[in-house]
C-alpha positions in Angstrom: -42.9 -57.2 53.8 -45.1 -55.1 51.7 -42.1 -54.7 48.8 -40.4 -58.3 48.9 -38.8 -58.8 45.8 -39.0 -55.5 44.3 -36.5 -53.5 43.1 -36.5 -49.3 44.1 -34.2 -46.9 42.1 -33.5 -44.1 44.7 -31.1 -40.8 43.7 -29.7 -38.9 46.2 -30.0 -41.8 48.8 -26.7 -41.2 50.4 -28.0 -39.4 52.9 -31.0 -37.4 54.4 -34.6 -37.8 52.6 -33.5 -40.7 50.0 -31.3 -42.1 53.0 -34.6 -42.3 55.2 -36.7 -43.9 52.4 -34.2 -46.3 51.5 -34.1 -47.8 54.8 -38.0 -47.4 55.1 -38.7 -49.4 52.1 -35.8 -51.8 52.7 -37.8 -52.7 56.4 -40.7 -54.0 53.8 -38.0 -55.9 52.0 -37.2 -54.0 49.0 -34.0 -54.4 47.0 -32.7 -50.5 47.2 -30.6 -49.1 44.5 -28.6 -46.5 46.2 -27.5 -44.0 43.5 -25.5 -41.1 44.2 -22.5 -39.2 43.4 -20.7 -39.5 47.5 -18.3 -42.4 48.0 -16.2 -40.6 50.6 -18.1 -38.3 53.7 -18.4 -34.5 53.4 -18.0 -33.5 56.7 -21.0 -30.9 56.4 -23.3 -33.1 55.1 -22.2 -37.2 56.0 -23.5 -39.9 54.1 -22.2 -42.4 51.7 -23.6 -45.0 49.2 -22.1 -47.5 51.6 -23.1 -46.5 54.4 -26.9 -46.3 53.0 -26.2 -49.8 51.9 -25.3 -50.7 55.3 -28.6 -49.6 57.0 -30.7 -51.0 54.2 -28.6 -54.3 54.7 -29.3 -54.1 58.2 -33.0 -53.0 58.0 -33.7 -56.4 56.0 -33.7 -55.0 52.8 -30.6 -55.8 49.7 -28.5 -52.6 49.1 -26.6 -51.8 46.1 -24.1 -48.8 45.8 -24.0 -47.5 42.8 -21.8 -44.3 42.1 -23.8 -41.7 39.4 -23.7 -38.2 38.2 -27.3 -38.3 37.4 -26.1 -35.5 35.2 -24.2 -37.8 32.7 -26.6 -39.8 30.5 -24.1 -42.8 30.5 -23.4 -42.9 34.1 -27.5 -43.4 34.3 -27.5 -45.7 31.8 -24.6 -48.0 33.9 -26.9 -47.5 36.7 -29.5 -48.5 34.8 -28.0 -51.4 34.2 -26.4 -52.5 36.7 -29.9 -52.5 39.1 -31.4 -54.8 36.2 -28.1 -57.0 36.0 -28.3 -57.4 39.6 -32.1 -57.9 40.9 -34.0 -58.6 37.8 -36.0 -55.2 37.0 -36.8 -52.3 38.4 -39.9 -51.6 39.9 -39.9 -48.3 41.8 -38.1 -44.7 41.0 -37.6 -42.0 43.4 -36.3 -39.1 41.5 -34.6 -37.5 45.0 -31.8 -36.2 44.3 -32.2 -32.0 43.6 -29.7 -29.2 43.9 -30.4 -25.8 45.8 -29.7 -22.2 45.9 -32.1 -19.6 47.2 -30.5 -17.0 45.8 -31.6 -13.9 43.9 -31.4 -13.4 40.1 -28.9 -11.0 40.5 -27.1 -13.2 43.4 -27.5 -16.5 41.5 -24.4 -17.4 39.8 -24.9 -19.0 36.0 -22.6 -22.3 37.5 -25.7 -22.7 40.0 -28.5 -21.6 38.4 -27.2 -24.6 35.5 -26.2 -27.2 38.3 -29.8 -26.5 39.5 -31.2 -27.6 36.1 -28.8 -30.2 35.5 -29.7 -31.9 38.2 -33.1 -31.1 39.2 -35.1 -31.1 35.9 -32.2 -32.9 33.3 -30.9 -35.2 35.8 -34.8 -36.6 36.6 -35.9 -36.6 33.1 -32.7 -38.7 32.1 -33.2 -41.0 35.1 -36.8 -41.6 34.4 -36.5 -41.7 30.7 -33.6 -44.9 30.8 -36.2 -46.2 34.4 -39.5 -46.3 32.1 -38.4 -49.6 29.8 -38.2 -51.5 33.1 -41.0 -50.0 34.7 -43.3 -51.2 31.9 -42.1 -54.9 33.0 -43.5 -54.2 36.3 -47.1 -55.2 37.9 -47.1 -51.9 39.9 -44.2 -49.2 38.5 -44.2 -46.1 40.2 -42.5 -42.9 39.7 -41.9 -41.1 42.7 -40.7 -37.2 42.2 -39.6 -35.0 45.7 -41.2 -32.3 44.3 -44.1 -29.2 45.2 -47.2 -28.4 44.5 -46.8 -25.9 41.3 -48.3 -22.7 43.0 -47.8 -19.7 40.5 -48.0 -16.8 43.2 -45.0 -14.4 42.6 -44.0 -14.5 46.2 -42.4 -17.9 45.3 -40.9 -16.9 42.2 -39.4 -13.2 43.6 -37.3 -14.4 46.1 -35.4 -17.4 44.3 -36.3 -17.4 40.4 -33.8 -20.0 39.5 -34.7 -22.6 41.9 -38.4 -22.4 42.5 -38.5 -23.2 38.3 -36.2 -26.1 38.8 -38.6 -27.3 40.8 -41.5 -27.0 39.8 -40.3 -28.2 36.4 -39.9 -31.5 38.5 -43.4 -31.2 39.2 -45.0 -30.3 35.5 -42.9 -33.1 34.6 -44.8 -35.6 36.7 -48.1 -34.3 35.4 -47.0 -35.0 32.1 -45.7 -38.8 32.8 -48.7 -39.9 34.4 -50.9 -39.3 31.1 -47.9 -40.3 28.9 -47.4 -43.9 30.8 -50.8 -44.7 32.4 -51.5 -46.7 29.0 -48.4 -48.9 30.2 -49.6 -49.0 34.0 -47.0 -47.1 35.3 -47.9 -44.0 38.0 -46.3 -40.9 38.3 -46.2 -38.6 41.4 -44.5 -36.3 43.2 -44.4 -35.4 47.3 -43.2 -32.6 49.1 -43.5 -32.2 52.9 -45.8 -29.4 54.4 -42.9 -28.3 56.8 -38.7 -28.3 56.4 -37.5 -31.1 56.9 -34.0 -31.8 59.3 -31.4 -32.8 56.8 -27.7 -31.7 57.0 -28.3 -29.3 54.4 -31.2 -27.8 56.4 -28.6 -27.2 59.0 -25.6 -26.4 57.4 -27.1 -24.4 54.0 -30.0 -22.9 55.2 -31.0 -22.4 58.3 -29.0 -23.5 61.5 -30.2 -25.2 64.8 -32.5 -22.6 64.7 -34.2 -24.1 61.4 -33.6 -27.5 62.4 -35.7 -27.4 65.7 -38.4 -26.5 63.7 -38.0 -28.6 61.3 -39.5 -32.8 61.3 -37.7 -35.8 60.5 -37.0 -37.1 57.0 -39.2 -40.5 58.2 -42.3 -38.6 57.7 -41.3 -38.5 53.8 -40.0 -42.0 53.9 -43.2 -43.4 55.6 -45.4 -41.3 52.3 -43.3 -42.6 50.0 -44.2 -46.3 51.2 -47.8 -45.8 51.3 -48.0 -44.2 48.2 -45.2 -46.6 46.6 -48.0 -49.7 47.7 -51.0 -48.3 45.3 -52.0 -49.6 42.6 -50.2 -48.2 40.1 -53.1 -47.7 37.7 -55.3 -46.1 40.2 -52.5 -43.6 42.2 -51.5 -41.6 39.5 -50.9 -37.8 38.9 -50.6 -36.1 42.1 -48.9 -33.7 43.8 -49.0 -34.7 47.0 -48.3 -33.0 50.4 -47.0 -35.1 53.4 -49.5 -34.2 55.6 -52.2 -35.3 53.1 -50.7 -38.6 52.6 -50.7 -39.7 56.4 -54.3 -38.5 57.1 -55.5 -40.4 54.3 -53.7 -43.3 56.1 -55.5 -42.3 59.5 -52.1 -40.5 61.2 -53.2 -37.4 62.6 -50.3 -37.8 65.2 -47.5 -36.3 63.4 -45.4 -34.7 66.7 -43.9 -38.0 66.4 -42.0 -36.9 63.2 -41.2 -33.3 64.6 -37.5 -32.7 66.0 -38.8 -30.7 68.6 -42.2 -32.2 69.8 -44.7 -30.1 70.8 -42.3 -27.1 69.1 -43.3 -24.5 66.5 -42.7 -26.1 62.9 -41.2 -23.6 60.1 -43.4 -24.2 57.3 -41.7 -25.3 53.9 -41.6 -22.9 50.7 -44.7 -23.8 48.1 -46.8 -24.6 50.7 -50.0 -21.8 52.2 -50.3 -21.4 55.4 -53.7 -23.3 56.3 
């Protein structure tokens, strides 16, 4: 029970990735802050705060629903508040939650190209920014950003201008916090997985059955996030890590375990060379 009695603030946990990592730290015994906007199902994508509640509840963990707009500063703030109200401090952020369009310039709608940077680069900084007070308390804070590697080859900025910048604003962003808070012991990284990963969205935005057979589960992210969530926060700090990097540093070289189709081709994600 590697995270008894410690608190993780997790956006976008009402499904997919930040469902999977809620329940995966909740199995160590973490108290899980579930933060996002869905109290009732979308059919397309499923996935409530409660119901992420009830699997971290059931996993062995405490779950607490908290409905947020991560793009309205008090709604984060509430949050904020109510995860320290309720279990004491905060020791872990996972700044999950993102918004995507990979669209053109031309096809990229202002309305998207702002929700984008609402939530993807305003939404984290707010989140982190009203997270860091708490995290200073703790005696291992971490900062945890689902974000690439910044690669600056124009084939990922041509297709989809809009979002790749989102993102990897995400990313600059966690360079910047790990120099700015390493003085108060608190480490700042970010993760991204080496191939798509199967997530409603996957299927019903992007890419099908067809994307989703080649696609792994959102566990291999949930099971990086705990092994990088259990450094020491003064030593893990600053990196932009890949999944597959994470797991071989842990000794798993077995990852058809994680794909949906094992033994199946995998799509690779976008930021990420072929190797």
């Amino acid at each position: 029970m590697l995270f008894r009695g410690k608190t993780a603030f997790i956006t976008g946990a009402s499904r997919g990735i930040g469902e999977a990592i809620a329940i995966r730290l909740a199995k160590e015994g973490a108290n899980i802050v579930v933060v996002a906007k869905s109290t009732k199902e979308d059919p397309r994508l499923g996935g409530t705060i409660h119901s992420t509640v009830e699997k971290v509840n059931a996993a062995g963990g405490k779950g607490l629903a908290v409905q947020c707009d991560i793009r309205d500063e008090e709604q984060v703030l509430a949050a904020v508040q109510q995860a320290v109200t309720i279990f004491g401090g905060i020791d872990m952020l996972v700044n999950n939650a993102s918004a995507i369009s990979l669209s053109t310039t031309e096809e990229t709608e202002m309305k998207r190209f702002d929700l984008m940077h609402d939530i993807n680069v305003r939404g984290t900084y707010v989140v982190t920014k009203h997270c860091v007070p708490f995290l200073k308390k703790s005696t291992n804070g971490h900062i945890l950003t689902m974000s690439p590697p910044i690669d600056l080859d124009p084939r990922w900025m041509e297709p989809y201008v809009a979002y790749t910048i989102s993102k990897y604003n995400m990313s600059m962003m966690t360079l910047g916090w790990a120099l700015e808070f390493k003085k108060y012991g608190i480490a700042a990284n970010s993760l991204w997985p080496v191939t798509t990963i199967a997530t409603a969205a996957v299927k019903n935005l992007l890419g099908g059955d067809y994307l989703m057979d080649r696609s792994r589960k959102p566990e291999i992210l949930a099971d990086c996030a705990a092994y990088i969530l259990q450094q020491s926060s003064k030593e893990c700090t600053g990196h932009l890590f890949l999944d597959e990097d994470v797991l071989k540093a842990e000794g798993i070289t077995d990852l058809d375990q994680y794909a949906m189709k094992p033994g199946g081709p995998l799509q690779r994600d976008l930021y990420v060379a072929q190797g």
